[in-house]
mmCIF file of the N, C-alpha and C atoms, coordinates in Angstrom:
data_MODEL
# 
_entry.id   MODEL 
# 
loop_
_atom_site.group_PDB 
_atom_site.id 
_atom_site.type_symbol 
_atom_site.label_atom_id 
_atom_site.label_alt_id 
_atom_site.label_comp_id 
_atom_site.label_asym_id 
_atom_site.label_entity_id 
_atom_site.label_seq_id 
_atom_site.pdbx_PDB_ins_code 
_atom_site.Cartn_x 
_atom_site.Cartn_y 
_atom_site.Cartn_z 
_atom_site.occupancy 
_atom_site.B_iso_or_equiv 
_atom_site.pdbx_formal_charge 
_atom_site.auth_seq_id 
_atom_site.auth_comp_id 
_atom_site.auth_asym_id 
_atom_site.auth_atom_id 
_atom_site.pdbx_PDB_model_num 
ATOM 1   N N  . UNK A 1 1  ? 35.242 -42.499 -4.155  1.00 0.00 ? 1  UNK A N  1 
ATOM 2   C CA . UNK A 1 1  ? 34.969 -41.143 -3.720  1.00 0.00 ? 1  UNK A CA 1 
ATOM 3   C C  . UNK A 1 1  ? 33.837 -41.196 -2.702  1.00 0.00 ? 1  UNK A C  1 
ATOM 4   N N  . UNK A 1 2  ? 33.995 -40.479 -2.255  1.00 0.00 ? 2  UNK A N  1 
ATOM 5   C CA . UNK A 1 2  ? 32.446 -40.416 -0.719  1.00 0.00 ? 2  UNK A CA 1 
ATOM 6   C C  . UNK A 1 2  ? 32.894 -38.914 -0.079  1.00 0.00 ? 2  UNK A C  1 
ATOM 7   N N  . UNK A 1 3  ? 31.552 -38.401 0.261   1.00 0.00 ? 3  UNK A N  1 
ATOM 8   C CA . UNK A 1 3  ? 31.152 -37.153 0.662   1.00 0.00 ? 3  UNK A CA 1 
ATOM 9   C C  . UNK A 1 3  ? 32.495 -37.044 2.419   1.00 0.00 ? 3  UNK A C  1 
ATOM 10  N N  . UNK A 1 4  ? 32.982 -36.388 2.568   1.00 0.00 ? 4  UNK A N  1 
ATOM 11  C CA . UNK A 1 4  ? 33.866 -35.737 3.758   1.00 0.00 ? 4  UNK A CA 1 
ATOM 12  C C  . UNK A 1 4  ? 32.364 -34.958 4.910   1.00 0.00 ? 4  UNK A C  1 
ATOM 13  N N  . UNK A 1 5  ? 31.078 -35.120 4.508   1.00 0.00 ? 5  UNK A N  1 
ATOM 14  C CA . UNK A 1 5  ? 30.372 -34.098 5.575   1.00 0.00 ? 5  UNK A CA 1 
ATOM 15  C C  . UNK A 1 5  ? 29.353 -34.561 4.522   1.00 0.00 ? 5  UNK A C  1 
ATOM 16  N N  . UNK A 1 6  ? 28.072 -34.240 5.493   1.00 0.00 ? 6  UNK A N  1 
ATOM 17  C CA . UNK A 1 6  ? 26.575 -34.358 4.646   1.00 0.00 ? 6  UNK A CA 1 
ATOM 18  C C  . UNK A 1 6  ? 26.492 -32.956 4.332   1.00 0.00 ? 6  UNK A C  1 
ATOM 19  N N  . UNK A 1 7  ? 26.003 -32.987 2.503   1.00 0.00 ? 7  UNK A N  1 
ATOM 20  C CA . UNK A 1 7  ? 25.948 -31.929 2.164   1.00 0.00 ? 7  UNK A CA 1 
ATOM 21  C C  . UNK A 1 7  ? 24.452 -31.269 2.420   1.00 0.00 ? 7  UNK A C  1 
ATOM 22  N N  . UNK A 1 8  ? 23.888 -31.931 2.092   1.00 0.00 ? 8  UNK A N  1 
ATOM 23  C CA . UNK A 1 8  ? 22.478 -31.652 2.797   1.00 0.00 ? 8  UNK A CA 1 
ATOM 24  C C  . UNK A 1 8  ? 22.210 -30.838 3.777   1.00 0.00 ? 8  UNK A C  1 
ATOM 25  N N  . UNK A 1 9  ? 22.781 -30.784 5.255   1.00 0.00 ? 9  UNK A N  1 
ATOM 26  C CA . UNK A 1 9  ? 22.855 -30.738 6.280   1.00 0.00 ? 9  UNK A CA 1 
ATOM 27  C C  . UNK A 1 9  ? 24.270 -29.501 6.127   1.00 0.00 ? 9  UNK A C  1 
ATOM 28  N N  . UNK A 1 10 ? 24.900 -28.782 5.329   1.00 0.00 ? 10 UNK A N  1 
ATOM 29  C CA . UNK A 1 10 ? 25.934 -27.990 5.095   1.00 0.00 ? 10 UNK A CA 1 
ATOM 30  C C  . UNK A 1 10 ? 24.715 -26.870 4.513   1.00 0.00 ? 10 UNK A C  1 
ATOM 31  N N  . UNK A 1 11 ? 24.247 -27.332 3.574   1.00 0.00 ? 11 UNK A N  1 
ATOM 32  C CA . UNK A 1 11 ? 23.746 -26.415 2.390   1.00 0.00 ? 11 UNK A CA 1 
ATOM 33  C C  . UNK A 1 11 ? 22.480 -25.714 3.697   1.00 0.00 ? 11 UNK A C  1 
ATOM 34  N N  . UNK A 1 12 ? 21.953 -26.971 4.424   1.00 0.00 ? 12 UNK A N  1 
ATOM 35  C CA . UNK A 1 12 ? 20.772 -25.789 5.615   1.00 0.00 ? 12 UNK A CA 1 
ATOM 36  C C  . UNK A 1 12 ? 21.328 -25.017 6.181   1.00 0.00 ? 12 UNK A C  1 
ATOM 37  N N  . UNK A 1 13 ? 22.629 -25.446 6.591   1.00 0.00 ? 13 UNK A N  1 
ATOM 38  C CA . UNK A 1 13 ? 23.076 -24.135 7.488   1.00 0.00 ? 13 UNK A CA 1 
ATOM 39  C C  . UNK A 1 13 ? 23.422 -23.523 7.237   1.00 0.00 ? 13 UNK A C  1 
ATOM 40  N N  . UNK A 1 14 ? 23.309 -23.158 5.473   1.00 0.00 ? 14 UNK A N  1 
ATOM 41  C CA . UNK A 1 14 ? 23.750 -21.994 4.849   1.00 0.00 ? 14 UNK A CA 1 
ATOM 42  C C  . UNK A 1 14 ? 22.487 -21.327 4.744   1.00 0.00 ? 14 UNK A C  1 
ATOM 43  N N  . UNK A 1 15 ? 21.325 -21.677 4.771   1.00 0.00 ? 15 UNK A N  1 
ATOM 44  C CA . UNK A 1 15 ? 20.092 -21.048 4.494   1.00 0.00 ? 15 UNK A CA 1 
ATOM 45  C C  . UNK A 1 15 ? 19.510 -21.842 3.533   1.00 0.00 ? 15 UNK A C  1 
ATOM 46  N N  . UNK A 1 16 ? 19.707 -23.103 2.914   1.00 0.00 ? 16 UNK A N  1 
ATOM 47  C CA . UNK A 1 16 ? 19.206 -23.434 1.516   1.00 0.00 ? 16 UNK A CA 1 
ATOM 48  C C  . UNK A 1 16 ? 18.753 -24.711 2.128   1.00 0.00 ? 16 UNK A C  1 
ATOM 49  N N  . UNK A 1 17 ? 17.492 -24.875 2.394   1.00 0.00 ? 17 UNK A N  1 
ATOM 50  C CA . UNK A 1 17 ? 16.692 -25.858 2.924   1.00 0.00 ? 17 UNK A CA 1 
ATOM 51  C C  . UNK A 1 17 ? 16.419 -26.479 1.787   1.00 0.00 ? 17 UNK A C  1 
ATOM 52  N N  . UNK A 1 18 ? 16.082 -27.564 1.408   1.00 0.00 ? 18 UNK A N  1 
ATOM 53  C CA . UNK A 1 18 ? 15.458 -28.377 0.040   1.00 0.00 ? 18 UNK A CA 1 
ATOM 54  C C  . UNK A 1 18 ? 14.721 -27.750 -0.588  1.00 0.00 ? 18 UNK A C  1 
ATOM 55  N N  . UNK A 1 19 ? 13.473 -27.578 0.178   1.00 0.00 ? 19 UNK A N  1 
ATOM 56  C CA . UNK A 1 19 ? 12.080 -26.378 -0.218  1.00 0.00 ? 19 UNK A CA 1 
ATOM 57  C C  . UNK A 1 19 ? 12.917 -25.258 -0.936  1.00 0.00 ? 19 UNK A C  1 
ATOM 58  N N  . UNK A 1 20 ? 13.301 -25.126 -0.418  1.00 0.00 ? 20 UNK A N  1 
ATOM 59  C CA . UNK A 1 20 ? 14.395 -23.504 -0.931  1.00 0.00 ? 20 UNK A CA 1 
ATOM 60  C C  . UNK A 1 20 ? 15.157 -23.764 -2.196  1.00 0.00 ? 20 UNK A C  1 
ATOM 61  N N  . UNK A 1 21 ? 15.954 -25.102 -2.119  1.00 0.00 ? 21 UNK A N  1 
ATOM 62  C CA . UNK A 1 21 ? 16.688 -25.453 -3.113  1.00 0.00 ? 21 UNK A CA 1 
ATOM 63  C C  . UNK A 1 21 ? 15.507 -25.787 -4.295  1.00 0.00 ? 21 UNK A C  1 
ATOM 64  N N  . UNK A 1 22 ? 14.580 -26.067 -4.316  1.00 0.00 ? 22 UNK A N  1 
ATOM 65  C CA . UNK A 1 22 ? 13.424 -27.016 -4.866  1.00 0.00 ? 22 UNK A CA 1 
ATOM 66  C C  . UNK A 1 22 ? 12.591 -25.745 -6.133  1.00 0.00 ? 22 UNK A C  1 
ATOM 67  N N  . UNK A 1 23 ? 12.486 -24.593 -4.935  1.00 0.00 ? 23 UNK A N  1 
ATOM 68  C CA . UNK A 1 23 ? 11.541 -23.226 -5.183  1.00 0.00 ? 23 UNK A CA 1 
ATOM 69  C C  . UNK A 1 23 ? 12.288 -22.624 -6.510  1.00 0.00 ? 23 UNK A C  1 
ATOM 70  N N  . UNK A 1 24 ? 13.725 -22.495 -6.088  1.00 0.00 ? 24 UNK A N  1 
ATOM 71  C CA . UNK A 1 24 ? 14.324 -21.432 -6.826  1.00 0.00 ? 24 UNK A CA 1 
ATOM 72  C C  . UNK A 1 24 ? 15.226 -22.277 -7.856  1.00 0.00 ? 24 UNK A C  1 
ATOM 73  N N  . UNK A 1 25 ? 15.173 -23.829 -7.965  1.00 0.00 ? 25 UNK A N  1 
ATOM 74  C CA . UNK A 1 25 ? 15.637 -24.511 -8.911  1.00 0.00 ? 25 UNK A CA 1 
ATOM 75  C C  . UNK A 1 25 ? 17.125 -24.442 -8.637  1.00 0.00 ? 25 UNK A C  1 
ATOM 76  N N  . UNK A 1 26 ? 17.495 -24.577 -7.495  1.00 0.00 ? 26 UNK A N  1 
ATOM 77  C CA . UNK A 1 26 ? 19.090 -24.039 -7.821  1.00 0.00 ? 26 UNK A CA 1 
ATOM 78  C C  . UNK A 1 26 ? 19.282 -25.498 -7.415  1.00 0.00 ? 26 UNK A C  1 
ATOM 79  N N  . UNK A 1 27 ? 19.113 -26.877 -7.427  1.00 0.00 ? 27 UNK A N  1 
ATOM 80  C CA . UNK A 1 27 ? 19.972 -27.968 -7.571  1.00 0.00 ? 27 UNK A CA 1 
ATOM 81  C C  . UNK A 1 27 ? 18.335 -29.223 -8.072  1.00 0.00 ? 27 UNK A C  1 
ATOM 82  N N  . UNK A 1 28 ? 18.281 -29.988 -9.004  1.00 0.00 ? 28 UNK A N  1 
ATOM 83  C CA . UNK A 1 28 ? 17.060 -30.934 -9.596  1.00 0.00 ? 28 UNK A CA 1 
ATOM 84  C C  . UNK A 1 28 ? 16.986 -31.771 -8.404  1.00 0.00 ? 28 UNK A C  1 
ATOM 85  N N  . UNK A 1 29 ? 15.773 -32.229 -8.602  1.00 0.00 ? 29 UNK A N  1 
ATOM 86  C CA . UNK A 1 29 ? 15.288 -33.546 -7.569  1.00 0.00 ? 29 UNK A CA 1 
ATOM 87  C C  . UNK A 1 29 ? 16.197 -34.239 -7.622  1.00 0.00 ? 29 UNK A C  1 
ATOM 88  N N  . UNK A 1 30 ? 16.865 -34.638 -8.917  1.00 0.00 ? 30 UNK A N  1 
ATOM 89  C CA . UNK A 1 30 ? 17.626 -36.307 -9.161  1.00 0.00 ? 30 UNK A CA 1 
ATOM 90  C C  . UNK A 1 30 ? 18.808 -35.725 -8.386  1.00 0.00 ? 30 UNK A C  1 
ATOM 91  N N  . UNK A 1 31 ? 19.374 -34.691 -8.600  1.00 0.00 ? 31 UNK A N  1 
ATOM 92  C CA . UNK A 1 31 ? 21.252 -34.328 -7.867  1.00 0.00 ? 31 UNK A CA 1 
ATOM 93  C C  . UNK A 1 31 ? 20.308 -34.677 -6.295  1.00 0.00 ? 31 UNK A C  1 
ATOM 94  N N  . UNK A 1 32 ? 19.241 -34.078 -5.811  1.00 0.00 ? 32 UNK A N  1 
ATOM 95  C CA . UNK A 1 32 ? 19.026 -34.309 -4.510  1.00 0.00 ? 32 UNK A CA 1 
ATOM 96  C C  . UNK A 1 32 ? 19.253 -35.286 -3.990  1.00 0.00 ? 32 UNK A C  1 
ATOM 97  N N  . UNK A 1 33 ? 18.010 -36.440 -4.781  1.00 0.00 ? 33 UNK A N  1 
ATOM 98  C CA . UNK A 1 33 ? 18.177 -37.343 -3.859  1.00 0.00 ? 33 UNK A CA 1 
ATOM 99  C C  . UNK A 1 33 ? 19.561 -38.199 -3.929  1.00 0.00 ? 33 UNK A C  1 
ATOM 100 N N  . UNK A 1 34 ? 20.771 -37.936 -4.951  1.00 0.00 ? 34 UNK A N  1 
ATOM 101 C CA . UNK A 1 34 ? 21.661 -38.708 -5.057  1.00 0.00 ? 34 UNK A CA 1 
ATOM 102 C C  . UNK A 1 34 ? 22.460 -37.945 -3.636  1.00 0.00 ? 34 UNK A C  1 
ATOM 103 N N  . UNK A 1 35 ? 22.672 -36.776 -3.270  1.00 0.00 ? 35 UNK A N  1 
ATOM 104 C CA . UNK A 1 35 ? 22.965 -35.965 -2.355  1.00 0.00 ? 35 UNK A CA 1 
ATOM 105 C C  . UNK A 1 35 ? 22.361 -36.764 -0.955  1.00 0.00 ? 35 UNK A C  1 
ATOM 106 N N  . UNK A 1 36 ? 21.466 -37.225 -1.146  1.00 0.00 ? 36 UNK A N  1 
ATOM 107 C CA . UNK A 1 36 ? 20.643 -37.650 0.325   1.00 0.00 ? 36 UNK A CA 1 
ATOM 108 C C  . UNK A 1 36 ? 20.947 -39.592 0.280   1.00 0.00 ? 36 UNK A C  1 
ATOM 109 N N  . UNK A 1 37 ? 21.733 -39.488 -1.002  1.00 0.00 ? 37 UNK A N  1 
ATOM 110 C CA . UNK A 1 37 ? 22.030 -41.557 -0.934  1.00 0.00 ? 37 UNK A CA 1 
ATOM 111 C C  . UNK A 1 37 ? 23.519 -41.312 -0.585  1.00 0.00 ? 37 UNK A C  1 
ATOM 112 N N  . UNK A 1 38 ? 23.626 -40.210 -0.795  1.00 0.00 ? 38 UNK A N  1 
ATOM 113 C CA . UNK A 1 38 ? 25.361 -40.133 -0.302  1.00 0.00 ? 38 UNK A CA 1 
ATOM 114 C C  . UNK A 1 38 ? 26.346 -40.678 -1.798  1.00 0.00 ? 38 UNK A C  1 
ATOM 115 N N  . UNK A 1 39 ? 25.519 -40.561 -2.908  1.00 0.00 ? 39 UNK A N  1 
ATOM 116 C CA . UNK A 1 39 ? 25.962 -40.775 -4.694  1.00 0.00 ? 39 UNK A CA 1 
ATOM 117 C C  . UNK A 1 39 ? 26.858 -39.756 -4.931  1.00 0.00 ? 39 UNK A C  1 
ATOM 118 N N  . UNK A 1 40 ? 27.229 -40.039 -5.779  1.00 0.00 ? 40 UNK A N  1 
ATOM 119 C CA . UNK A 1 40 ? 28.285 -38.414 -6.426  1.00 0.00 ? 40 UNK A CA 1 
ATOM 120 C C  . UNK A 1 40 ? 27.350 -37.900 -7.404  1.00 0.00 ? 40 UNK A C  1 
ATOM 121 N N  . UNK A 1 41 ? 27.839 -36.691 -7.203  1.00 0.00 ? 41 UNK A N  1 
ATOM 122 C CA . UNK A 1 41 ? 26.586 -35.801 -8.268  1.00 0.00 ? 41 UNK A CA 1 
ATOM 123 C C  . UNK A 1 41 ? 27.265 -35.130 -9.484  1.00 0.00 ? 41 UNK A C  1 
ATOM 124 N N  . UNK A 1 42 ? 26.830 -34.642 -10.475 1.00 0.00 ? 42 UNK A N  1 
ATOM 125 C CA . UNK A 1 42 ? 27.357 -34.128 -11.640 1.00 0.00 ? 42 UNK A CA 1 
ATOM 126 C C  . UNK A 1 42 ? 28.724 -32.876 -10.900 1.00 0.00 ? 42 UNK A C  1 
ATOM 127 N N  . UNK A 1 43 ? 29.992 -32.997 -11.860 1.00 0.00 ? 43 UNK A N  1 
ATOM 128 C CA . UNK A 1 43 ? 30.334 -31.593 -11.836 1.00 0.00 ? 43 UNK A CA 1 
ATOM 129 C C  . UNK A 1 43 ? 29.816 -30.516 -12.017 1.00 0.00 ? 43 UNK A C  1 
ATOM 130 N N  . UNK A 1 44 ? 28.727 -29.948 -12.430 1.00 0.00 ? 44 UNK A N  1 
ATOM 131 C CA . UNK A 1 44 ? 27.667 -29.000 -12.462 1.00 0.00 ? 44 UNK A CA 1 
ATOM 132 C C  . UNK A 1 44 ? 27.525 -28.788 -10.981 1.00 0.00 ? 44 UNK A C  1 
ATOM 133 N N  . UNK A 1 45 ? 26.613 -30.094 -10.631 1.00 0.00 ? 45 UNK A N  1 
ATOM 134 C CA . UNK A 1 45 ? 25.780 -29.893 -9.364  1.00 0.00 ? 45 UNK A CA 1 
ATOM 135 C C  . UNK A 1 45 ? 26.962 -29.424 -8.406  1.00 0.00 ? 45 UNK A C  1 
ATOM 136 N N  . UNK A 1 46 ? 28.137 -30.234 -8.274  1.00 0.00 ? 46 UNK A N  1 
ATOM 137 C CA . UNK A 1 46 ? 29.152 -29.648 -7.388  1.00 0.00 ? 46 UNK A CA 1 
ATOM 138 C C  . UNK A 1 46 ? 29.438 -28.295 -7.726  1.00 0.00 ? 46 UNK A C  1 
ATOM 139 N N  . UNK A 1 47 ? 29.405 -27.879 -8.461  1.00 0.00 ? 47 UNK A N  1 
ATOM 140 C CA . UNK A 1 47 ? 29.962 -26.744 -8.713  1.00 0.00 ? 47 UNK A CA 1 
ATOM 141 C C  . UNK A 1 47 ? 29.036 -25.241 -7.741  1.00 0.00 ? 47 UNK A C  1 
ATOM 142 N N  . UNK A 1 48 ? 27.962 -25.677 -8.400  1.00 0.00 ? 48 UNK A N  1 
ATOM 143 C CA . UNK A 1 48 ? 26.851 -25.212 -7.484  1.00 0.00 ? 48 UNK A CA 1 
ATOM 144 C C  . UNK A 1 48 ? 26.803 -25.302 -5.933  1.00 0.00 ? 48 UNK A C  1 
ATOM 145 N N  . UNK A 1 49 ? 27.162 -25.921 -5.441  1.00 0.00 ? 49 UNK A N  1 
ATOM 146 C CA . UNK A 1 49 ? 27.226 -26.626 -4.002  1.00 0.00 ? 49 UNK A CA 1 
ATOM 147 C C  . UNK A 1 49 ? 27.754 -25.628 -3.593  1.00 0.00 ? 49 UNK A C  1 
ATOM 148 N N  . UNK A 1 50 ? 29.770 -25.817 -4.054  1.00 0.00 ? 50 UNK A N  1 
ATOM 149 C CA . UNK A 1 50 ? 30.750 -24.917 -3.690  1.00 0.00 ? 50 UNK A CA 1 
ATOM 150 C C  . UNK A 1 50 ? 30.237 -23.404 -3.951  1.00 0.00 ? 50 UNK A C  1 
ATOM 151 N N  . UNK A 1 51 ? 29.804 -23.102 -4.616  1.00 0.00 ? 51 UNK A N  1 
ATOM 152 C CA . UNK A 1 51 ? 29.653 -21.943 -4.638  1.00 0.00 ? 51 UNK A CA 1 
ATOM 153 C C  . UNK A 1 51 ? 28.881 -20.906 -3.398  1.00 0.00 ? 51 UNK A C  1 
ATOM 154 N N  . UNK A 1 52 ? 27.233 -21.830 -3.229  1.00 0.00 ? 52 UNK A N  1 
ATOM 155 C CA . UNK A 1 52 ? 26.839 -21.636 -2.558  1.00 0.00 ? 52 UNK A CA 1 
ATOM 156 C C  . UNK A 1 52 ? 27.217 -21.837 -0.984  1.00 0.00 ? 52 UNK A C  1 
ATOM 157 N N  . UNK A 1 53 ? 28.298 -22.697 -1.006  1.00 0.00 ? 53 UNK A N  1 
ATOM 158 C CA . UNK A 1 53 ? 29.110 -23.154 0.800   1.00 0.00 ? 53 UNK A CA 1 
ATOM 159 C C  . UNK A 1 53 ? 30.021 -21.974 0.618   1.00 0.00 ? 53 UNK A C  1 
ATOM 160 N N  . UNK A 1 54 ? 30.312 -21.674 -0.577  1.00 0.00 ? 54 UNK A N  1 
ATOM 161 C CA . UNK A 1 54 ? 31.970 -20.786 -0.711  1.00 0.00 ? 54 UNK A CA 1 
ATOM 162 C C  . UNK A 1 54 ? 32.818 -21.593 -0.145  1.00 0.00 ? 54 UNK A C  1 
ATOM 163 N N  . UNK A 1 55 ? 33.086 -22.779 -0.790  1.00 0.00 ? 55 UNK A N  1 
ATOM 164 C CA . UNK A 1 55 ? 34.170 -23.804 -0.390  1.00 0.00 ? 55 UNK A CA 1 
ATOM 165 C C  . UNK A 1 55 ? 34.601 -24.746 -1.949  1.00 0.00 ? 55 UNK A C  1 
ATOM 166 N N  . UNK A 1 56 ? 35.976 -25.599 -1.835  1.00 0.00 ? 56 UNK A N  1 
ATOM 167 C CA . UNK A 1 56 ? 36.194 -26.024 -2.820  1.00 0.00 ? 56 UNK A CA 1 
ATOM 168 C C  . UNK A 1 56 ? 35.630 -27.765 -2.809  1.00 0.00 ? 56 UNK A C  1 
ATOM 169 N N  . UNK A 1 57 ? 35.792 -28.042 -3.839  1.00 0.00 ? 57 UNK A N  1 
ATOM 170 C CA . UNK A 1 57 ? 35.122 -29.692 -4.388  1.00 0.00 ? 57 UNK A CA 1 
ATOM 171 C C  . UNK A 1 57 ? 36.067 -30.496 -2.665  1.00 0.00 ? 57 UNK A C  1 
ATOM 172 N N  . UNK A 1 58 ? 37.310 -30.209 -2.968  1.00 0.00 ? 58 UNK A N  1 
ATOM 173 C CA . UNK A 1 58 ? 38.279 -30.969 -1.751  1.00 0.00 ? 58 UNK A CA 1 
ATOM 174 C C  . UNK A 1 58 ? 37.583 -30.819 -0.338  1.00 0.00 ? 58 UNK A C  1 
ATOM 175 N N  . UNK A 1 59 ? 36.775 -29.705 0.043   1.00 0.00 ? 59 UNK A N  1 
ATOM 176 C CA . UNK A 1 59 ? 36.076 -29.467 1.304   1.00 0.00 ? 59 UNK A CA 1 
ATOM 177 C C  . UNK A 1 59 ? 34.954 -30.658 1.412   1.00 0.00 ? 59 UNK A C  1 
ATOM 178 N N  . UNK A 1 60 ? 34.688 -31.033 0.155   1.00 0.00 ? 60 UNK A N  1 
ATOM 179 C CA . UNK A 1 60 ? 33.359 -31.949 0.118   1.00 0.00 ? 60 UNK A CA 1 
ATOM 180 C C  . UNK A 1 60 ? 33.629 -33.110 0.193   1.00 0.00 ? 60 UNK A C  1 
ATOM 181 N N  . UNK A 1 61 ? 34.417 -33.600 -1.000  1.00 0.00 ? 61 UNK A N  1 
ATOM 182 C CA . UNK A 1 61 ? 34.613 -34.990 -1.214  1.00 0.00 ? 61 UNK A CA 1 
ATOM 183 C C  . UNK A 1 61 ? 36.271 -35.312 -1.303  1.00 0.00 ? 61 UNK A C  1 
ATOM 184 N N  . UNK A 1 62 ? 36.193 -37.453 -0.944  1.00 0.00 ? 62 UNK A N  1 
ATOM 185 C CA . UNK A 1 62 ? 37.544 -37.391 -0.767  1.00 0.00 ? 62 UNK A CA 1 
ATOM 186 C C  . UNK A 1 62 ? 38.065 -38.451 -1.838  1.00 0.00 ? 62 UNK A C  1 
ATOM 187 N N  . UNK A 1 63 ? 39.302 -38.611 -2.163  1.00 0.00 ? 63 UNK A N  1 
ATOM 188 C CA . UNK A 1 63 ? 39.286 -40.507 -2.447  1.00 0.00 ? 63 UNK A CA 1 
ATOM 189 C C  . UNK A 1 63 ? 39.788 -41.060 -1.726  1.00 0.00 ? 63 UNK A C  1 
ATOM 190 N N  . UNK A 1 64 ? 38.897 -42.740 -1.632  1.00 0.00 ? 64 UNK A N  1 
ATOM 191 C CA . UNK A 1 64 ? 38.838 -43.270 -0.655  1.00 0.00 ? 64 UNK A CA 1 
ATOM 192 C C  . UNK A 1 64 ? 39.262 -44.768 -1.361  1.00 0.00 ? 64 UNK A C  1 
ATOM 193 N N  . UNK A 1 65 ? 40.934 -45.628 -1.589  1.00 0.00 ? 65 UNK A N  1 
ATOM 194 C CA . UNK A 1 65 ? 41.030 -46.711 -2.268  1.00 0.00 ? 65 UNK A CA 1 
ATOM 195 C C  . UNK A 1 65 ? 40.173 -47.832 -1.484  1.00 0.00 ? 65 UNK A C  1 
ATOM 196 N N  . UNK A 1 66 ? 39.443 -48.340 -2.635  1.00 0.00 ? 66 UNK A N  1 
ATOM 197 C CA . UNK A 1 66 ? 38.293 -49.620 -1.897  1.00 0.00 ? 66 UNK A CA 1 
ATOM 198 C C  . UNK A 1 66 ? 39.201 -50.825 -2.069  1.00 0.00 ? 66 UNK A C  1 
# 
């Protein structure tokens, strides 16, 4: 599995800068920095993501046979 787009860089241009994400608790340090290693993050944390992009898990991530 591997990210289709940096989510990081999705979630700012929604308005949700880290600081922002950080302030109001809406995603933990640890989903972050796995978000910023390019890791897969909990179904939780995705869930959250999509919500806030208003997009589905498939917009994010793909499978990729290694």
């Amino acid at each position: 599995m591997k990210y289709k787009k940096d989510v990081i860089k999705a979630l700012k241009e929604a308005g949700y800068n880290t600081g922002r994400i950080r302030r109001e608790k809406i995603i933990g340090e640890s989903m972050l920095q796995k978000l910023r290693e390019g890791q897969m993050v909990s179904w939780a944390t995705l869930e959250k993501i999509c919500k806030l992009l208003d997009c589905q898990p498939g917009d994010l991530i793909e499978y990729l046979e290694e």
